[in-house]
CHARMM internal coordinates of N, CA and C (Angstrom, degrees):
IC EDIT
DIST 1 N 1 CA 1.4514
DIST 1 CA 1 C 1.5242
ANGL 1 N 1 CA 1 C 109.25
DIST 1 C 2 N 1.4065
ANGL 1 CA 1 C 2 N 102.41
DIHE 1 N 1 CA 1 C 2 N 130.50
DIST 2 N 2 CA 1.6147
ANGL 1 C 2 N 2 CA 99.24
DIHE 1 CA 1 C 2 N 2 CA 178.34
DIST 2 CA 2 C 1.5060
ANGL 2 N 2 CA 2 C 115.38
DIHE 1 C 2 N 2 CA 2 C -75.79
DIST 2 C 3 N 1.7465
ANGL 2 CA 2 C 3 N 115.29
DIHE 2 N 2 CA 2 C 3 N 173.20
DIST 3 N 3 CA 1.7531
ANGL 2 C 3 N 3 CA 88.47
DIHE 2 CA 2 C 3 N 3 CA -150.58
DIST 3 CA 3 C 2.0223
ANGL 3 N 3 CA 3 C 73.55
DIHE 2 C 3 N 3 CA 3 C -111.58
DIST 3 C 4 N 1.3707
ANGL 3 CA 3 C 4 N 128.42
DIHE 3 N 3 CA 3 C 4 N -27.96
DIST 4 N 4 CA 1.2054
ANGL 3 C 4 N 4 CA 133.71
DIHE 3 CA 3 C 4 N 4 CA -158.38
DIST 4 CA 4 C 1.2140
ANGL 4 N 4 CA 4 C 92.84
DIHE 3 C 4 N 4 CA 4 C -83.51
DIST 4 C 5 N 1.6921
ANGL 4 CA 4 C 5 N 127.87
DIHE 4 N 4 CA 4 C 5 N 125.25
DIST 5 N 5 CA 1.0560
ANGL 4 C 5 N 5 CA 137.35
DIHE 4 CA 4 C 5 N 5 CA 135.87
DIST 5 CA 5 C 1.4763
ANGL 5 N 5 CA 5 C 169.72
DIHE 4 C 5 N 5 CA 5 C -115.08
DIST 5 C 6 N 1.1163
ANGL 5 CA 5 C 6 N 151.02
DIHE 5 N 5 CA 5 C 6 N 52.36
DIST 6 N 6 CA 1.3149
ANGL 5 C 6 N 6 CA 167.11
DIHE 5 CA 5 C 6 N 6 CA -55.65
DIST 6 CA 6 C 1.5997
ANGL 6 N 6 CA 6 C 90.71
DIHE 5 C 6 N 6 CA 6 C -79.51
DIST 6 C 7 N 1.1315
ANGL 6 CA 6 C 7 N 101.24
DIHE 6 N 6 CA 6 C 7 N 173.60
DIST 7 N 7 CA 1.6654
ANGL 6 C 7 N 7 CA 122.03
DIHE 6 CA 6 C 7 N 7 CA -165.55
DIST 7 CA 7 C 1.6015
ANGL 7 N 7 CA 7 C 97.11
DIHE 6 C 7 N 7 CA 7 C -80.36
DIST 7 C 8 N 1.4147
ANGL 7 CA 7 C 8 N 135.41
DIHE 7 N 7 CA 7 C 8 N -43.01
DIST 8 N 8 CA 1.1127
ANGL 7 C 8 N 8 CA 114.91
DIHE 7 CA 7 C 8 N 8 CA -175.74
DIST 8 CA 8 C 1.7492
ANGL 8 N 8 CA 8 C 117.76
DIHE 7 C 8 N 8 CA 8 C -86.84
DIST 8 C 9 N 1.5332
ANGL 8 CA 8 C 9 N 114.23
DIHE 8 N 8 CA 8 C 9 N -1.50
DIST 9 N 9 CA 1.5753
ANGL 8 C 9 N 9 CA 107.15
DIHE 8 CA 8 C 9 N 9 CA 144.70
DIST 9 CA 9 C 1.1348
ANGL 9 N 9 CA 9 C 127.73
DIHE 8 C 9 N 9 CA 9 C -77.93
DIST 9 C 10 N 1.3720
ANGL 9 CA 9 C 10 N 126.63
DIHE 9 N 9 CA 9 C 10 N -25.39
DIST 10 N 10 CA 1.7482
ANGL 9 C 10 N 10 CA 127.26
DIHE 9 CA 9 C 10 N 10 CA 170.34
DIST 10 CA 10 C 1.5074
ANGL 10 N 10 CA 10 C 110.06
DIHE 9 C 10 N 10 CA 10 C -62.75
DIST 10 C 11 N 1.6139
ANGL 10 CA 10 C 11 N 96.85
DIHE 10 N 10 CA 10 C 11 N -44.89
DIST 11 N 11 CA 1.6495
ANGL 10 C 11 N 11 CA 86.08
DIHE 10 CA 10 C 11 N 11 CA 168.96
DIST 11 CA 11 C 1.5705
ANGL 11 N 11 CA 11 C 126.68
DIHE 10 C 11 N 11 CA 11 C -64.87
DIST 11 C 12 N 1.1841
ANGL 11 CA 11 C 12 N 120.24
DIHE 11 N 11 CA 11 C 12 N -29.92
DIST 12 N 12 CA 1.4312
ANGL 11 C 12 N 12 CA 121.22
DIHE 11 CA 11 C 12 N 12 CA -169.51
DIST 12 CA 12 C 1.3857
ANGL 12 N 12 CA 12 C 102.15
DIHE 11 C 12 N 12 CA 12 C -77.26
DIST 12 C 13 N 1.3411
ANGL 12 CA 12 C 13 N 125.60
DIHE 12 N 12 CA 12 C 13 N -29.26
DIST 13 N 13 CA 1.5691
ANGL 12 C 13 N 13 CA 128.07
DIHE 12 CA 12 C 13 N 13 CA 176.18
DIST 13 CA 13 C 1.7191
ANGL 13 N 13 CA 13 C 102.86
DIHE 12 C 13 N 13 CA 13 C -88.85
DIST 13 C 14 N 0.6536
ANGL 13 CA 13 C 14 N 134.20
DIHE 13 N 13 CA 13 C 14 N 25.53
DIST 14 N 14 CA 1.4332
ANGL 13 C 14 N 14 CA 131.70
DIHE 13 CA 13 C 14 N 14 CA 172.93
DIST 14 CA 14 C 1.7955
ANGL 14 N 14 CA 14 C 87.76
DIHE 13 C 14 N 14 CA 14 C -129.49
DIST 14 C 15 N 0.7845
ANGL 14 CA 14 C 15 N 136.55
DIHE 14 N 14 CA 14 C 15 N -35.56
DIST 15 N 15 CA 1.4235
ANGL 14 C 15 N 15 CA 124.27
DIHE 14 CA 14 C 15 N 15 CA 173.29
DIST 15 CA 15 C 1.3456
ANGL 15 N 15 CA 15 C 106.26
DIHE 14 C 15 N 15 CA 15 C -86.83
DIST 15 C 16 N 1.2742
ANGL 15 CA 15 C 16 N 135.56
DIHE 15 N 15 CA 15 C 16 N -27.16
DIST 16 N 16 CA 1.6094
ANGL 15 C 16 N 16 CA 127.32
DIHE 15 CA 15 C 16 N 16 CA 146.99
DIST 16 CA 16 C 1.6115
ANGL 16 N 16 CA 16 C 107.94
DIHE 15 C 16 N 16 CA 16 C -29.51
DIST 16 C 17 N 1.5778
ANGL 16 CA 16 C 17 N 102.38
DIHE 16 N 16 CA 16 C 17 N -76.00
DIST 17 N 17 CA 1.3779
ANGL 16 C 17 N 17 CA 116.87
DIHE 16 CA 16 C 17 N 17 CA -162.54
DIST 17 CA 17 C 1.7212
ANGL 17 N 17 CA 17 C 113.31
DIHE 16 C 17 N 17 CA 17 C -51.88
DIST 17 C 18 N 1.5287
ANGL 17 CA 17 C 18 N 111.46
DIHE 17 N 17 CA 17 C 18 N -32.43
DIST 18 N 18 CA 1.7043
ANGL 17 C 18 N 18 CA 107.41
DIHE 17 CA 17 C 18 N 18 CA 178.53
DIST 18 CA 18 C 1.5635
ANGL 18 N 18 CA 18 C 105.76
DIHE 17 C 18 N 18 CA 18 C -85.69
DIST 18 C 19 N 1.2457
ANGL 18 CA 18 C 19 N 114.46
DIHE 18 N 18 CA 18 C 19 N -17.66
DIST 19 N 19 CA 1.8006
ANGL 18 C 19 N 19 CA 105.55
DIHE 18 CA 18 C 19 N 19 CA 170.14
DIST 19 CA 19 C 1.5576
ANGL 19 N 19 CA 19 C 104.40
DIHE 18 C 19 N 19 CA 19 C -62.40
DIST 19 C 20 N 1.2083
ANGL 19 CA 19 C 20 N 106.53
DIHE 19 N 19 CA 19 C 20 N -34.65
DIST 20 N 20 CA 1.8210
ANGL 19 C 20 N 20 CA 114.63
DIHE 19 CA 19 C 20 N 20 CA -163.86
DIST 20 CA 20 C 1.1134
ANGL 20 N 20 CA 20 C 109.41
DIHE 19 C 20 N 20 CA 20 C -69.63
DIST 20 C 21 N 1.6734
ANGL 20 CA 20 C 21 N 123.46
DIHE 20 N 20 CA 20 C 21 N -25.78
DIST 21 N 21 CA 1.4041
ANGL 20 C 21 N 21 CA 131.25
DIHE 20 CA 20 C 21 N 21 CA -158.58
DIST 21 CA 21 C 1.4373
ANGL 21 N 21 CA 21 C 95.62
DIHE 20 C 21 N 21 CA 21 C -112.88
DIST 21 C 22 N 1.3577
ANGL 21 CA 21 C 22 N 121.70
DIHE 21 N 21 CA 21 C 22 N 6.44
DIST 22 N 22 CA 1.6360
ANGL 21 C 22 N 22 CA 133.05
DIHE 21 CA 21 C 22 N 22 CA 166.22
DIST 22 CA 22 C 1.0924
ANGL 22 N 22 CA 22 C 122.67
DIHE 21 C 22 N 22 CA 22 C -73.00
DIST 22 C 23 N 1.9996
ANGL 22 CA 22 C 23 N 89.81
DIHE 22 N 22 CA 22 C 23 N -54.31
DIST 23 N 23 CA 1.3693
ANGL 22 C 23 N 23 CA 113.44
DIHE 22 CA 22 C 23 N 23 CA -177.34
DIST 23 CA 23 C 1.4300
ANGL 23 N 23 CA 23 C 123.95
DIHE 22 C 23 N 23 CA 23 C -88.07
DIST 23 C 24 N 1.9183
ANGL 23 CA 23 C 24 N 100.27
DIHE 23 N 23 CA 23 C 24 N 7.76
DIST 24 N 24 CA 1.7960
ANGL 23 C 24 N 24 CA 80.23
DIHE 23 CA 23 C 24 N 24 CA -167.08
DIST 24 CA 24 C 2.0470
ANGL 24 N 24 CA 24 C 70.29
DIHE 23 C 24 N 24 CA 24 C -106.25
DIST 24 C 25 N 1.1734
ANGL 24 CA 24 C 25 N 123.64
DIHE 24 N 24 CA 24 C 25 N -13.41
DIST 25 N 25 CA 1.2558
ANGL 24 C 25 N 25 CA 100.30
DIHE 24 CA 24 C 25 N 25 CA -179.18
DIST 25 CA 25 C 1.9720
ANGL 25 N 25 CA 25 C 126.21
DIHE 24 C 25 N 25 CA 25 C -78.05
DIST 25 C 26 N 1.4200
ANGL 25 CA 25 C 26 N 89.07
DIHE 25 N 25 CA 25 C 26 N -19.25
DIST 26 N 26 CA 1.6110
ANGL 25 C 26 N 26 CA 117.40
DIHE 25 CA 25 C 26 N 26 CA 157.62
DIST 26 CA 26 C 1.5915
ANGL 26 N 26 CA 26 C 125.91
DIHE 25 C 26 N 26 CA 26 C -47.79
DIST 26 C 27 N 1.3673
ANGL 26 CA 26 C 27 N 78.19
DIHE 26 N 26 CA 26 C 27 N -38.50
DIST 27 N 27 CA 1.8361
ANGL 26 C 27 N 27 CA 89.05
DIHE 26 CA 26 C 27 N 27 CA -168.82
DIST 27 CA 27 C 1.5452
ANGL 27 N 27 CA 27 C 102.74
DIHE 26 C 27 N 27 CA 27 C -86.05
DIST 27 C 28 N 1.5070
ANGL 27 CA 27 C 28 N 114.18
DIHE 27 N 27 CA 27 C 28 N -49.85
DIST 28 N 28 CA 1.2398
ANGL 27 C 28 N 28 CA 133.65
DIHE 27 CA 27 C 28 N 28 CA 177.16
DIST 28 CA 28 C 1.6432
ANGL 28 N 28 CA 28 C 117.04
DIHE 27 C 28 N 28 CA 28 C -29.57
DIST 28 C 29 N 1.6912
ANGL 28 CA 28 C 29 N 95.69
DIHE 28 N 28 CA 28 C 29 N -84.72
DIST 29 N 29 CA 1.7430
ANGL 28 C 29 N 29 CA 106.17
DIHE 28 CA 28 C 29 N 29 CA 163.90
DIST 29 CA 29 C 1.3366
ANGL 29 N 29 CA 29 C 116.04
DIHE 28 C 29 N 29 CA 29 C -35.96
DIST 29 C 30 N 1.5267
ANGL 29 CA 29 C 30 N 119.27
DIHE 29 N 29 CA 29 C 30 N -50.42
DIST 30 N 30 CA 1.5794
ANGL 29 C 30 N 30 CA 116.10
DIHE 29 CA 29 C 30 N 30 CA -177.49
DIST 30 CA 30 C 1.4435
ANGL 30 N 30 CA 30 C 121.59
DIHE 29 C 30 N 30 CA 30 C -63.38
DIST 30 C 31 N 1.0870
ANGL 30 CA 30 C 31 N 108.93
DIHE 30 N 30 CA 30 C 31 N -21.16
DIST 31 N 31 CA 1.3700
ANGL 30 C 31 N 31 CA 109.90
DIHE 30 CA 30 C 31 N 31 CA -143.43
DIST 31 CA 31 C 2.3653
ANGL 31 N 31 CA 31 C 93.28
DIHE 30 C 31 N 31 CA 31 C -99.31
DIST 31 C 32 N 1.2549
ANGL 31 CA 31 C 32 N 84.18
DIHE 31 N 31 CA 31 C 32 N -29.03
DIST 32 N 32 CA 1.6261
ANGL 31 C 32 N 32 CA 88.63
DIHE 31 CA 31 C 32 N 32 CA 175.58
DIST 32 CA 32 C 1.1896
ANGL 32 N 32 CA 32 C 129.18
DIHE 31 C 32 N 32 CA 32 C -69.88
DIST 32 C 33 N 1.3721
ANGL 32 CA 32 C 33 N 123.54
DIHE 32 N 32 CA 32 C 33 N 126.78
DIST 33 N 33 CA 1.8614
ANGL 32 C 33 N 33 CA 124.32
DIHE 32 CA 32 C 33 N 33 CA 151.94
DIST 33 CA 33 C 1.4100
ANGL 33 N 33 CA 33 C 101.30
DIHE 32 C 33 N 33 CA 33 C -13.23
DIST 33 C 34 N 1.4319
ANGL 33 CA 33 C 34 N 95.67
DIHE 33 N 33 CA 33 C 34 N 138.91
DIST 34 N 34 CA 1.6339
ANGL 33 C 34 N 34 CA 99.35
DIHE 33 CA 33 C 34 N 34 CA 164.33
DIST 34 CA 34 C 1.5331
ANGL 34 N 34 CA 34 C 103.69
DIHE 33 C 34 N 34 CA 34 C -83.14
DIST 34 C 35 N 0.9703
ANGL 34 CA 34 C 35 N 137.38
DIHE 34 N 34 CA 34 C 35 N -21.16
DIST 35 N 35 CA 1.5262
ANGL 34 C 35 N 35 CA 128.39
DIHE 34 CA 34 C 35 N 35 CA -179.18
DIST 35 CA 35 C 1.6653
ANGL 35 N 35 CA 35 C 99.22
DIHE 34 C 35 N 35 CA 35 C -65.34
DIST 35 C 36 N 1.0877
ANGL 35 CA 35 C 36 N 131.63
DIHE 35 N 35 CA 35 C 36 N -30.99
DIST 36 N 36 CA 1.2899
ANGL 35 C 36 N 36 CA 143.52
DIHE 35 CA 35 C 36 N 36 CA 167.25
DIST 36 CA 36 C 1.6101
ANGL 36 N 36 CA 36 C 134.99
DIHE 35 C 36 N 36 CA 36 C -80.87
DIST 36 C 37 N 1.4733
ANGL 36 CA 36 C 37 N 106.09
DIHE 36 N 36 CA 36 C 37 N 1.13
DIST 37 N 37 CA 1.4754
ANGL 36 C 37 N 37 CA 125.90
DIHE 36 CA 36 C 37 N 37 CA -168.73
DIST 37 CA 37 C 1.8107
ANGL 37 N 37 CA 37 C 109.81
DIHE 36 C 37 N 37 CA 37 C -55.55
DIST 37 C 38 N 1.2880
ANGL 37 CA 37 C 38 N 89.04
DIHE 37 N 37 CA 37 C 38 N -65.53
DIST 38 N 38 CA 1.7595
ANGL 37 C 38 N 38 CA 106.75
DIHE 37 CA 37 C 38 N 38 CA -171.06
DIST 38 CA 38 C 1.8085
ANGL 38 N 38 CA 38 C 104.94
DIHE 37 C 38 N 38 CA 38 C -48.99
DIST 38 C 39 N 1.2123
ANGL 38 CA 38 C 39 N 110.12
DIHE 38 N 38 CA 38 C 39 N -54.92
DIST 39 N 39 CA 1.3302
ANGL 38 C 39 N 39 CA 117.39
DIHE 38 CA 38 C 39 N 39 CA -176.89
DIST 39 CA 39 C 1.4360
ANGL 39 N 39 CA 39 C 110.21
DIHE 38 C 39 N 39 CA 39 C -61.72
DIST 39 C 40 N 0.8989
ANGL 39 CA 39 C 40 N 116.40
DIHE 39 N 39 CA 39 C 40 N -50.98
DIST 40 N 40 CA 1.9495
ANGL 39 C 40 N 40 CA 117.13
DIHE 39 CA 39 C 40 N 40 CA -163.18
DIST 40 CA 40 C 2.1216
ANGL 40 N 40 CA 40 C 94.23
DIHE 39 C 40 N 40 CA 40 C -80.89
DIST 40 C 41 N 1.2130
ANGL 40 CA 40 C 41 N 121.84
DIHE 40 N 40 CA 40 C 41 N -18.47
DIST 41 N 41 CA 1.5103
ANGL 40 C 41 N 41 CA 131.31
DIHE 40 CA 40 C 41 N 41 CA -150.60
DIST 41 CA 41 C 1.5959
ANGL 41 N 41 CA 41 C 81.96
DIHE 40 C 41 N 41 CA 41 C -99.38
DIST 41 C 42 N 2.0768
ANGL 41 CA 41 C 42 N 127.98
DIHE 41 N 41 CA 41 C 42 N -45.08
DIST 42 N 42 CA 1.1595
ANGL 41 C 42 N 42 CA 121.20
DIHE 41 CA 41 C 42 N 42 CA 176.56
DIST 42 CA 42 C 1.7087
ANGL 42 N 42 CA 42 C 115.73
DIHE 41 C 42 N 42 CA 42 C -74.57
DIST 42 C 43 N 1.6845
ANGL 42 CA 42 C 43 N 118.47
DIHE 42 N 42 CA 42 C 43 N -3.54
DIST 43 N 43 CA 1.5278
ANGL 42 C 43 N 43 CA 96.98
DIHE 42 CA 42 C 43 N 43 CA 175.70
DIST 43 CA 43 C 1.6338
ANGL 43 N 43 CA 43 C 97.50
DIHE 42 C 43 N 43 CA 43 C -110.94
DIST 43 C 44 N 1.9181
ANGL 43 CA 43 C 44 N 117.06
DIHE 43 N 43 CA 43 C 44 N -9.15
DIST 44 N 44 CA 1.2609
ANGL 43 C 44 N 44 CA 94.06
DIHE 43 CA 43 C 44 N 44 CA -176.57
DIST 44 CA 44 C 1.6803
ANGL 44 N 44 CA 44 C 121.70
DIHE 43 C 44 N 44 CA 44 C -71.48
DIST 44 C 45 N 1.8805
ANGL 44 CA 44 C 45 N 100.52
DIHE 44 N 44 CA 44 C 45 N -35.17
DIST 45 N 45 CA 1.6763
ANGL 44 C 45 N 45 CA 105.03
DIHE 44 CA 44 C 45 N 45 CA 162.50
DIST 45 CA 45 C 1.0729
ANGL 45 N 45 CA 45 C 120.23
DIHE 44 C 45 N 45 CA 45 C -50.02
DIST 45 C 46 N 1.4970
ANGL 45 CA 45 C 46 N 143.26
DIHE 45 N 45 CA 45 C 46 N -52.13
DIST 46 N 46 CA 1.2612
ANGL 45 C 46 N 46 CA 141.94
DIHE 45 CA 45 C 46 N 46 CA 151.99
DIST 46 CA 46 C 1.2421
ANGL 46 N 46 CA 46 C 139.37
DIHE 45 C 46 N 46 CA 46 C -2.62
DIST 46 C 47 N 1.9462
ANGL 46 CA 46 C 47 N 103.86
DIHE 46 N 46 CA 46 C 47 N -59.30
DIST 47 N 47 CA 1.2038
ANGL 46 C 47 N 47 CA 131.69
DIHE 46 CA 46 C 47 N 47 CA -179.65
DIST 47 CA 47 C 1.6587
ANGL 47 N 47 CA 47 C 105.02
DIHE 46 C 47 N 47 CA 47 C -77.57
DIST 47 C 48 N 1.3735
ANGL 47 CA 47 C 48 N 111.90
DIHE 47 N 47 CA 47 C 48 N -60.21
DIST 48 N 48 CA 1.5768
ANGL 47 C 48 N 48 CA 127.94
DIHE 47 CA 47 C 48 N 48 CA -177.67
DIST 48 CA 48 C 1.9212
ANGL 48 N 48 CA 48 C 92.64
DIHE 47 C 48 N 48 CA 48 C -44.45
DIST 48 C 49 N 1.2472
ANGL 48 CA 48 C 49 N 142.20
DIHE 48 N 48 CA 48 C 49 N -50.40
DIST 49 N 49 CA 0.9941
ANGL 48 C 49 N 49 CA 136.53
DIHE 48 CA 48 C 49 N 49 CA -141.34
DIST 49 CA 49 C 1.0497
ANGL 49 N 49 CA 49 C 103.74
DIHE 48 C 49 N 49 CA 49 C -106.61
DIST 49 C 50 N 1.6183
ANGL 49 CA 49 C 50 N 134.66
DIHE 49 N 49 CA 49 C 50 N -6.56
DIST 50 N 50 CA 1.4148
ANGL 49 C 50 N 50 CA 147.28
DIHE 49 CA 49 C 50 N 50 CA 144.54
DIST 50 CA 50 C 1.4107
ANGL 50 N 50 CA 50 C 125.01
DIHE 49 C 50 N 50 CA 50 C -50.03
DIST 50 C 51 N 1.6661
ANGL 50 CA 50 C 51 N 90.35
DIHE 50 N 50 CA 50 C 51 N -56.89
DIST 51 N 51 CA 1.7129
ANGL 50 C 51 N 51 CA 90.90
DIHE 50 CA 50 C 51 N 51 CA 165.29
DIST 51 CA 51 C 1.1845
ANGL 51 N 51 CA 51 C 101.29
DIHE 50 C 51 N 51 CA 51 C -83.48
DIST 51 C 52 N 1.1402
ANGL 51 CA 51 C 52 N 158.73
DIHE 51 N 51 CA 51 C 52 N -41.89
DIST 52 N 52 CA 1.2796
ANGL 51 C 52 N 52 CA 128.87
DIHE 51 CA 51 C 52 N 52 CA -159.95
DIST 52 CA 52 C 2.1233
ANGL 52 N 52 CA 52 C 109.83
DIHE 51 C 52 N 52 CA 52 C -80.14
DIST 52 C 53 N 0.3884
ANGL 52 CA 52 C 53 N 121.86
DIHE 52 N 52 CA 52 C 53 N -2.15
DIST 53 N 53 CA 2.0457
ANGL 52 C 53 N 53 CA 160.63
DIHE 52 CA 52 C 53 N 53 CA 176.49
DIST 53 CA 53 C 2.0560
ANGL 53 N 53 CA 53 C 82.88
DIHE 52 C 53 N 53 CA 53 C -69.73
DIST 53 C 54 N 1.2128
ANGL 53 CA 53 C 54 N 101.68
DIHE 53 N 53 CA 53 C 54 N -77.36
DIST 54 N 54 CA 1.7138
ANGL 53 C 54 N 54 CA 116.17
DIHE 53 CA 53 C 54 N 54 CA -154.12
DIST 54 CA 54 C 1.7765
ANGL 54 N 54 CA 54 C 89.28
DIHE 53 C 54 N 54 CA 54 C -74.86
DIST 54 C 55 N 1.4785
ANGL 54 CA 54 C 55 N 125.67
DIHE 54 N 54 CA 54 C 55 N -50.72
DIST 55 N 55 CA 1.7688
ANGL 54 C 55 N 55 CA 114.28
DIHE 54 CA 54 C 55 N 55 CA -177.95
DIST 55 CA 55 C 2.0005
ANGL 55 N 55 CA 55 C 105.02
DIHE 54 C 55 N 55 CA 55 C -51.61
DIST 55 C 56 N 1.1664
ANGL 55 CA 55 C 56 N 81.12
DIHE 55 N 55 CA 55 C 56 N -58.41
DIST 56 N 56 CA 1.8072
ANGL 55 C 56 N 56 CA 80.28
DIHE 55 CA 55 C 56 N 56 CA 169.77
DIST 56 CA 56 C 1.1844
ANGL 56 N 56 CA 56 C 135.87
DIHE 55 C 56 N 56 CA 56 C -2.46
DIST 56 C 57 N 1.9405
ANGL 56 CA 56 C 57 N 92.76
DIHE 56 N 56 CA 56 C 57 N -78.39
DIST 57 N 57 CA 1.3298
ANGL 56 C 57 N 57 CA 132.83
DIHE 56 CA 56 C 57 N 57 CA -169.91
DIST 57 CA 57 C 1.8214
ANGL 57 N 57 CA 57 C 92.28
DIHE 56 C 57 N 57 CA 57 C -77.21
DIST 57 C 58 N 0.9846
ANGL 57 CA 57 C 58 N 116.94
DIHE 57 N 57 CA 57 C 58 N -33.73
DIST 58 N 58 CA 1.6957
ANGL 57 C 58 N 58 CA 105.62
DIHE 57 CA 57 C 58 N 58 CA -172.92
DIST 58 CA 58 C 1.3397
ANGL 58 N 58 CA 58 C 105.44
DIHE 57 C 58 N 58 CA 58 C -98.12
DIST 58 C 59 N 1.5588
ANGL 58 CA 58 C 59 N 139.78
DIHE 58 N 58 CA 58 C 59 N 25.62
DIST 59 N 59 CA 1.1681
ANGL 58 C 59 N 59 CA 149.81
DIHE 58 CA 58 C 59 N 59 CA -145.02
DIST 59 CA 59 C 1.8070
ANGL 59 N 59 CA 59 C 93.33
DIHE 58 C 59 N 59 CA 59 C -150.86
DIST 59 C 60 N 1.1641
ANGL 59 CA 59 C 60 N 121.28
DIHE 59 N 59 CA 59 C 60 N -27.02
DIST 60 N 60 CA 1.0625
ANGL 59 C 60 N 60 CA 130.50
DIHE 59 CA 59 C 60 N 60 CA 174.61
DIST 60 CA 60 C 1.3530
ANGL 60 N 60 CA 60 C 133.97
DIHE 59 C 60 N 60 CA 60 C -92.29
DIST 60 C 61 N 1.6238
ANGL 60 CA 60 C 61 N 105.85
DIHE 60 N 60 CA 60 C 61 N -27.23
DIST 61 N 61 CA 1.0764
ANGL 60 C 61 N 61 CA 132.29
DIHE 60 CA 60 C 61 N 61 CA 158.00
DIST 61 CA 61 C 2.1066
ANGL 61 N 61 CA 61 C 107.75
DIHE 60 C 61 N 61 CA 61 C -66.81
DIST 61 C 62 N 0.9704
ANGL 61 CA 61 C 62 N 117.75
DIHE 61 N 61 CA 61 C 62 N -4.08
DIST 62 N 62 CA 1.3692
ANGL 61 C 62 N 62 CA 108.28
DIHE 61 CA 61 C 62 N 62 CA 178.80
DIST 62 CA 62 C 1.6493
ANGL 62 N 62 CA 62 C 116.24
DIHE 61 C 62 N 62 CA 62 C -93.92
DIST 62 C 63 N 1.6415
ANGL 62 CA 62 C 63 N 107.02
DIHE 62 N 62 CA 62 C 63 N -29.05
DIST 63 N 63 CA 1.2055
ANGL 62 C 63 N 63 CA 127.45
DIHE 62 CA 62 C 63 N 63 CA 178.86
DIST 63 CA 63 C 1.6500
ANGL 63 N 63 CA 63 C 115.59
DIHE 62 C 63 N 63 CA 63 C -71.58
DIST 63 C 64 N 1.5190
ANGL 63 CA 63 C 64 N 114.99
DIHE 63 N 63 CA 63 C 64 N 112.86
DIST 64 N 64 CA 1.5150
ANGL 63 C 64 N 64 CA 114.00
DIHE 63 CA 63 C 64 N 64 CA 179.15
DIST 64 CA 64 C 1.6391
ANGL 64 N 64 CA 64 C 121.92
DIHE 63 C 64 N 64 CA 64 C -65.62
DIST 64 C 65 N 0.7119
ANGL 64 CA 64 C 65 N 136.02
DIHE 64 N 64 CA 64 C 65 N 82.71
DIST 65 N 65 CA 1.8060
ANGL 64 C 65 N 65 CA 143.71
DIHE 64 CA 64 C 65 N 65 CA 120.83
DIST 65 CA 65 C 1.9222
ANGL 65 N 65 CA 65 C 75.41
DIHE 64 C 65 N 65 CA 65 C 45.99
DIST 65 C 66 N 1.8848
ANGL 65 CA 65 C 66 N 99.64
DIHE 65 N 65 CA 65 C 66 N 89.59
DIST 66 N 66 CA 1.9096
ANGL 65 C 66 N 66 CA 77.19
DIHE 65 CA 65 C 66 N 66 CA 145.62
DIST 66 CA 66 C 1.5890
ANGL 66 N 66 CA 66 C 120.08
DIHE 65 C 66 N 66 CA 66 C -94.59
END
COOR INIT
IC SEED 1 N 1 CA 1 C
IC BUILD
């Protein structure tokens, strides 16, 4: 696998990666006891908003400095 990749594959995998962090927070909430909702629903936003925090920051890094 080549390791260099042009800017519009970093982008397409960074929009991979925030669908993923959609779906793992999707799965998360669903997937819990409701006696357990609030708790697992306060670390999955948490988590979801970490990665989405870091695509950002590496999403920004693609854009040239005018």
């Amino acid at each position: 696998m080549r390791a260099i990749r042009s800017k519009d594959e970093v982008r397409e995998l960074l929009e991979i990666e925030e669908a993923d962090a959609w779906f793992e927070y999707l799965r998360v909430t669903r997937e819990v006891p409701a006696s357990r909702y609030v708790e697992v629903e306060i670390w999955a936003w948490a988590r979801l908003c970490g990665r989405l925090h870091s695509i950002k920051a590496r999403r920004a890094e693609l854009v040239p400095v005018a």
